[in-house]
C-alpha positions as CSV (number, residue, x, y, z in Angstrom):
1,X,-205.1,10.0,27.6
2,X,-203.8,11.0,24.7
3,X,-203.9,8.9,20.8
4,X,-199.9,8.6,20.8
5,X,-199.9,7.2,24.6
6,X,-202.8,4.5,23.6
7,X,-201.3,3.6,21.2
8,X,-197.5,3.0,22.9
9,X,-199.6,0.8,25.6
10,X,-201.0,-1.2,22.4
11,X,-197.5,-1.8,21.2
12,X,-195.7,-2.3,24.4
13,X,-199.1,-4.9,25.3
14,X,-198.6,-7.0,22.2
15,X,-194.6,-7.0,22.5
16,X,-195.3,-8.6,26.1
17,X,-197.9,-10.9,24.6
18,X,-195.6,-11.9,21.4
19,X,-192.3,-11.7,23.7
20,X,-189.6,-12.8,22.0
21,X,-190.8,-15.9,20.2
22,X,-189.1,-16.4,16.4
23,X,-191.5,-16.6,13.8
24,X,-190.7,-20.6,13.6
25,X,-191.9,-20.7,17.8
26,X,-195.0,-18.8,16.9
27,X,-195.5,-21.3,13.7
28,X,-195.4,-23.9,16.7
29,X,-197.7,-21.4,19.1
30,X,-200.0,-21.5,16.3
31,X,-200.2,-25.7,15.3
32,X,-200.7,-26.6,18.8
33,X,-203.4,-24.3,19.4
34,X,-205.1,-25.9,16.1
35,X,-204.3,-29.1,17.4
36,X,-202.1,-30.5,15.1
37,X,-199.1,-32.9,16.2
38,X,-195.3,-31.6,16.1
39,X,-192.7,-34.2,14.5
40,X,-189.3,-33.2,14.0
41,X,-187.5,-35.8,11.3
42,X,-184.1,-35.9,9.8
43,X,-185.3,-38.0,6.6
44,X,-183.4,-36.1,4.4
45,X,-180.3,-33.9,4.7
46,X,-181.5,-31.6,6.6
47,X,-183.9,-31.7,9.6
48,X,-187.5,-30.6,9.3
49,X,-190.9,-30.2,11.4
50,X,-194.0,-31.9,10.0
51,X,-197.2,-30.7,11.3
52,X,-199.8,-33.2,11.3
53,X,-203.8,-32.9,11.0
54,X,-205.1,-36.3,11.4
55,X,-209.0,-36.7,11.4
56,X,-209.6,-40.1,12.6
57,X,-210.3,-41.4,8.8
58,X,-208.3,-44.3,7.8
59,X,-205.3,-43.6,6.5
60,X,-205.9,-45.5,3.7
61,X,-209.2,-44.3,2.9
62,X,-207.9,-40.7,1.4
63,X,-204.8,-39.5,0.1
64,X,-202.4,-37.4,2.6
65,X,-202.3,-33.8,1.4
66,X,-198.8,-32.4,1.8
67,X,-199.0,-28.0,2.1
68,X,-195.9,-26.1,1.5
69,X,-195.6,-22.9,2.4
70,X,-194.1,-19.6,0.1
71,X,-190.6,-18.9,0.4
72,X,-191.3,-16.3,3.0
73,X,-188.5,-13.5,3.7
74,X,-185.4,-15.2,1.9
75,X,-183.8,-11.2,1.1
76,X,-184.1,-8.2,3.0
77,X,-184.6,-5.2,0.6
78,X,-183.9,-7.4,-1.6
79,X,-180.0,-7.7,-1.3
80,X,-179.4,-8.9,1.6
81,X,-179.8,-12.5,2.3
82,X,-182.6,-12.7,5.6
83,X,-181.0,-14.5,8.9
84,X,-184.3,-16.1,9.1
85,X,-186.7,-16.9,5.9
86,X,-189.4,-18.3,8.2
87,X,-192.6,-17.0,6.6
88,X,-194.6,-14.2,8.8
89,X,-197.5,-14.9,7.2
90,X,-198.5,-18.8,6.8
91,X,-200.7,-19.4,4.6
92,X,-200.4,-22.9,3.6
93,X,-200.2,-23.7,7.3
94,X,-203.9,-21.7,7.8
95,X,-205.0,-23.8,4.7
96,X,-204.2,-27.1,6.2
97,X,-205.9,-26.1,9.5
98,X,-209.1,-25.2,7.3
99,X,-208.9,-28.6,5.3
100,X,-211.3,-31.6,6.0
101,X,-208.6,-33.8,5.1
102,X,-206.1,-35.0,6.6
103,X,-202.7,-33.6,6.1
104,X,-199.1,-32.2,6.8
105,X,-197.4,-29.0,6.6
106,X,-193.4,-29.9,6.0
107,X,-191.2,-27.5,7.0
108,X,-188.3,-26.0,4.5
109,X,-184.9,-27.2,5.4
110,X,-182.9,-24.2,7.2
111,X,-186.2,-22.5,8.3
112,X,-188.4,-22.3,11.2
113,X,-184.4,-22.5,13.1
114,X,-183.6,-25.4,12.1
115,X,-180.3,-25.0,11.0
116,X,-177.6,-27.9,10.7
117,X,-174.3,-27.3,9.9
118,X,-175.1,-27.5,6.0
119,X,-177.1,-24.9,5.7
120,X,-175.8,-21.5,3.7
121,X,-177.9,-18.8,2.7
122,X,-178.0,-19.9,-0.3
123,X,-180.5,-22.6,0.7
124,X,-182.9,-20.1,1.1
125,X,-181.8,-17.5,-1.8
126,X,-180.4,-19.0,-4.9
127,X,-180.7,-22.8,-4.2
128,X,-183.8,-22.9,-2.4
129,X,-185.5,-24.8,-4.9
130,X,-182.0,-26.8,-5.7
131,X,-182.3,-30.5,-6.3
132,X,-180.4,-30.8,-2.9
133,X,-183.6,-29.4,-1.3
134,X,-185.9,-30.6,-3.0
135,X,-184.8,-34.7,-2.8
136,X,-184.4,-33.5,1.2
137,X,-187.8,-32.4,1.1
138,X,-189.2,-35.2,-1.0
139,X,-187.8,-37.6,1.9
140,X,-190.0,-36.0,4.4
141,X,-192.7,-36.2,2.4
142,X,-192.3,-39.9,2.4
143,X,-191.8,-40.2,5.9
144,X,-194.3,-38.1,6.8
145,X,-196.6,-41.1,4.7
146,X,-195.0,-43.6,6.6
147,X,-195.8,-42.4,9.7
148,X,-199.4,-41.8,8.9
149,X,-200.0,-45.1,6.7
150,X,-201.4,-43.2,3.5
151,X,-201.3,-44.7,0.5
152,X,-201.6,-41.8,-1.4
153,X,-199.9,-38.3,-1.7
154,X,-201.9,-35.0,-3.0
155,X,-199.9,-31.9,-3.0
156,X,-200.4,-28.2,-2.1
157,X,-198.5,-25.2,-2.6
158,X,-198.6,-21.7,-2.5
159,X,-196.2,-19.3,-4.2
160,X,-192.9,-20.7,-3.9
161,X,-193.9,-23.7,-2.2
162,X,-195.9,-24.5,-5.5
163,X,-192.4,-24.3,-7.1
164,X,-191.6,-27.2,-4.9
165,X,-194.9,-29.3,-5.0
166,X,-194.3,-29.8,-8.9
167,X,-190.5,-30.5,-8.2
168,X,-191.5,-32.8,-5.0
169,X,-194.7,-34.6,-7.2
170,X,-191.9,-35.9,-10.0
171,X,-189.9,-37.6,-7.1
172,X,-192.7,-39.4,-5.3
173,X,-194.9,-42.2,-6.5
174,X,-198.7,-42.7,-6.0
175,X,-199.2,-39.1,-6.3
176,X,-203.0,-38.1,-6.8
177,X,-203.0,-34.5,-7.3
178,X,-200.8,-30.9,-7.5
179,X,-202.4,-27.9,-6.8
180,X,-200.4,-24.7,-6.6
181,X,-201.7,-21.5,-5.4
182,X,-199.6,-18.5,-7.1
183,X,-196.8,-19.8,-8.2
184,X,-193.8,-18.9,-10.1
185,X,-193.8,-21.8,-11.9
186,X,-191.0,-20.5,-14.3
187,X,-188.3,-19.2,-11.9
188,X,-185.9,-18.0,-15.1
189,X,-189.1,-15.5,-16.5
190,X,-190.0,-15.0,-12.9
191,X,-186.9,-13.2,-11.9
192,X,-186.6,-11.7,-15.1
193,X,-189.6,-10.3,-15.0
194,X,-188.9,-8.8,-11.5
195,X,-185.3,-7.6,-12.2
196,X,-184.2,-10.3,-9.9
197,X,-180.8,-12.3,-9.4
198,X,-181.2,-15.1,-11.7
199,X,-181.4,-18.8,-9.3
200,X,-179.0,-20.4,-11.2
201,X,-178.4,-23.2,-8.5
202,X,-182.4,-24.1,-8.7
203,X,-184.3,-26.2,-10.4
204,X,-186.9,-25.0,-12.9
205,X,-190.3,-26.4,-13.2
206,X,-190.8,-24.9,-16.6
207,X,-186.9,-26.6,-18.2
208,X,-187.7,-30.1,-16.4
209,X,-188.0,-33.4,-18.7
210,X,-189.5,-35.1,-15.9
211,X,-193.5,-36.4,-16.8
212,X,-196.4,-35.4,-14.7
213,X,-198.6,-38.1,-15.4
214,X,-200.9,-37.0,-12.3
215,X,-203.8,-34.4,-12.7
216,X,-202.4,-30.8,-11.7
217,X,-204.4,-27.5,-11.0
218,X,-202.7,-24.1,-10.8
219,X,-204.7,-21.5,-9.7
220,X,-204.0,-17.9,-9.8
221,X,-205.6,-14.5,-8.7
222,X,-206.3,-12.2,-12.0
223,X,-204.9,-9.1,-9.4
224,X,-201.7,-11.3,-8.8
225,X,-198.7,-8.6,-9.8
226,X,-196.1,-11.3,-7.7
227,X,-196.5,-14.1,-10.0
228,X,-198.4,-12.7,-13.4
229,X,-199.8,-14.9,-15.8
230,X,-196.8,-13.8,-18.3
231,X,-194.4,-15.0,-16.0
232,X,-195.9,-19.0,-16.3
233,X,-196.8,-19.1,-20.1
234,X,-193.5,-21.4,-20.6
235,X,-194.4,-23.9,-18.1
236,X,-197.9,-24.4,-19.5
237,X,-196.3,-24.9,-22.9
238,X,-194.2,-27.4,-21.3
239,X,-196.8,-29.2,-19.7
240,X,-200.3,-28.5,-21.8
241,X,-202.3,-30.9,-19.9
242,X,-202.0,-28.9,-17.0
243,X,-205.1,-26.9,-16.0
244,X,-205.1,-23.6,-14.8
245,X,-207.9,-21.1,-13.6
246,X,-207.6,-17.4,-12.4
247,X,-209.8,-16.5,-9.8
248,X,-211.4,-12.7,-10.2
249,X,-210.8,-10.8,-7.0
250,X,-208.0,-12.8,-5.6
251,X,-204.3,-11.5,-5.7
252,X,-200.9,-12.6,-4.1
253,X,-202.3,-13.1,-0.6
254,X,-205.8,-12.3,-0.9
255,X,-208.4,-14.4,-0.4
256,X,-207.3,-17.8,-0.8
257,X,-207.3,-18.3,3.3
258,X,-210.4,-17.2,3.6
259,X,-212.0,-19.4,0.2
260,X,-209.7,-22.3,1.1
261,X,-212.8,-25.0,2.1
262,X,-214.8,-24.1,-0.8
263,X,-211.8,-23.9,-3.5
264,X,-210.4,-27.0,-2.0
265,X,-214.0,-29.1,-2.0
266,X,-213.1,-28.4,-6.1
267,X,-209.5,-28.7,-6.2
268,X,-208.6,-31.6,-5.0
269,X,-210.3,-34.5,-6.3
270,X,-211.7,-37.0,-3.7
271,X,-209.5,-40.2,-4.3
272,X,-210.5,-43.2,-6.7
């Protein structure tokens, strides 16, 4: 047997295996086989899917932590807006699952297939971080505390959906903690940075006059060339109580699955 035929029965075994799911139905394939509970909601304007890890805890006895997951494939080559954003790769999703706590993914409105007839691609390009989407997303943040009883939010987000757990944390009450994990906490010096359109129909952690009176951590990876440090300077001027820490070794993506129970042991702060 030759290398080129082994490998064509590889690729033609996994393509049976994968079939034709969407990267939002393997997202599902994925949760249920960690054993988390599916809820679809419609708290805000748009519809989204909460994943739910409870651990038989009372709910009151420790905050819920809400993950948020990057902005996954919003641009194709980078002009043209992606038919579906739905992260490949979820990372906040594989953090949840590897978290002693109990908590919730929330799903982005317009990803995962969730479309309703608002949705434009500009709620995944240029306004995905719009107030529109974020008060959407704040909603199911609430309900997703409603339906679990917790009195208490923590936040968690990595790349993009750090972007959002700042925005998010300054709509809710009884927030406990944010921690972001690479993220472009200054989407103006962000883009710049990268050449990118400008998101002129998003909010921007780093220009908000909103308080953060709850502790915040944002952790970076010193190899990080998505998000570098330069590219955040303005938000920690803004905010100077805000801690930050780089991690040596880590980058973009690598390793903060693999670290996730011993970085979030130190991360989050156990509640009051």
């Amino acid at each position: 047997m030759s290398l080129r035929f082994a490998l064509n029965i590889v690729l033609v075994t996994m393509m049976v295996i994968g079939g034709c799911a969407s990267p939002g139905q393997l997202l599902d394939r994925r949760a249920r086989a960690a054993g988390l509970e599916i809820v679809q909601v419609s708290a805000g304007e748009f519809p989204s899917l909460i994943y739910m890890k409870r651990n038989g805890a009372p709910a009151s006895a420790t905050p819920l932590t809400i993950f948020l997951e990057s902005d996954g494939i919003p641009w194709r080559d980078g002009r043209v807006p992606s038919t579906d954003p739905t992260t490949r790769h979820p990372l906040a999703l594989e953090m949840m699952i590897r978290s002693r706590a109990p908590g919730a993914y929330i799903t982005r409105p317009c990803y995962h297939g969730l479309r309703s007839d608002k949705c434009t691609v500009e709620h995944w390009t240029g306004a995905r971080y719009s107030s529109e989407i974020v008060e959407s997303m704040a909603a199911t943040v609430r309900e997703a505390q409603r339906r679990t009883g917790a009195k208490e939010i923590a936040l968690v987000g990595y790349s993009g959906g750090g972007t959002l757990a700042v925005l998010i944390a300054e709509r809710l009450e009884n927030v406990t903690s944010v921690v972001t994990i690479a993220a472009n906490l200054d989407t103006d010096a962000w883009t710049e940075h990268h050449n990118y359109l400008r998101m002129s129909q998003s909010l921007n952690p780093a220009s908000s006059d909103r308080p953060h009176p709850w502790p915040e951590l944002h952790l970076r990876g010193a190899n990080d060339t998505v998000v570098p440090a330069a590219t955040t300077a303005r938000y920690f001027a803004r905010y100077p109580q805000a801690r930050q820490r780089t991690i040596e070794g880590f980058d973009h993506v690598c390793c903060w699955v693999r670290d996730w129970p011993g970085i979030s042991e130190i991360a989050i702060p156990p509640a009051p």
